[in-house]
C-alpha positions in Angstrom: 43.7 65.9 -43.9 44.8 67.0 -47.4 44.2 71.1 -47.9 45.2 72.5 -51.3 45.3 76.0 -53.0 43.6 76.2 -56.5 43.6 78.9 -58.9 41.0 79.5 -61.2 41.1 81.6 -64.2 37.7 82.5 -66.2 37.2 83.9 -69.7 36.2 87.0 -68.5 39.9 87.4 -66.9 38.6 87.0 -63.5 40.7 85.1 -61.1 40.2 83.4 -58.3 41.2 80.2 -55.6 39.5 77.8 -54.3 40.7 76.3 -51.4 40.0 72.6 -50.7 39.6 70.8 -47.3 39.6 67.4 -48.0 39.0 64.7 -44.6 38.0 61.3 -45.0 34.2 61.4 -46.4 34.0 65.2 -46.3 35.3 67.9 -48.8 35.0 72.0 -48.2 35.5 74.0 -50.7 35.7 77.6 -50.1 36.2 80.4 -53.0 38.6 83.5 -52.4 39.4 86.5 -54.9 43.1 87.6 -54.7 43.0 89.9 -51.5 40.7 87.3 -49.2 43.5 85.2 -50.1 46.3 87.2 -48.8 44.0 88.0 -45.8 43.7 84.6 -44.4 47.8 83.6 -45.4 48.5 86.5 -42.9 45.8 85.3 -40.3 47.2 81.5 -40.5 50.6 82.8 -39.6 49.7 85.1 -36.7 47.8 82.2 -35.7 51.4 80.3 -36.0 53.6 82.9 -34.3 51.4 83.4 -31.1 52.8 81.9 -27.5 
């Protein structure tokens, strides 16, 4: 499984990442502005830190 962090920059100044999921034969790709971003980086490491 392969998961990378993209940024995107548009004309218009607006900003935003796309994470990709990549597996064998299937790809997710979800979009996330700034603060979803920093949302899910603290969910993934209370996920991390739990017993």
């Amino acid at each position: 499984m392969s998961v990378t962090v993209k940024r995107v920059d548009r004309k218009s100044r607006q900003r935003f990442y796309e994470l990709i999921v990549e597996t064998e034969g299937i790809t997710v790709r979800v979009s996330f502005n700034g603060y979803e971003l920093d949302d899910l980086e603290k969910q993934i490491t209370r996920c991390f830190n739990e017993d």
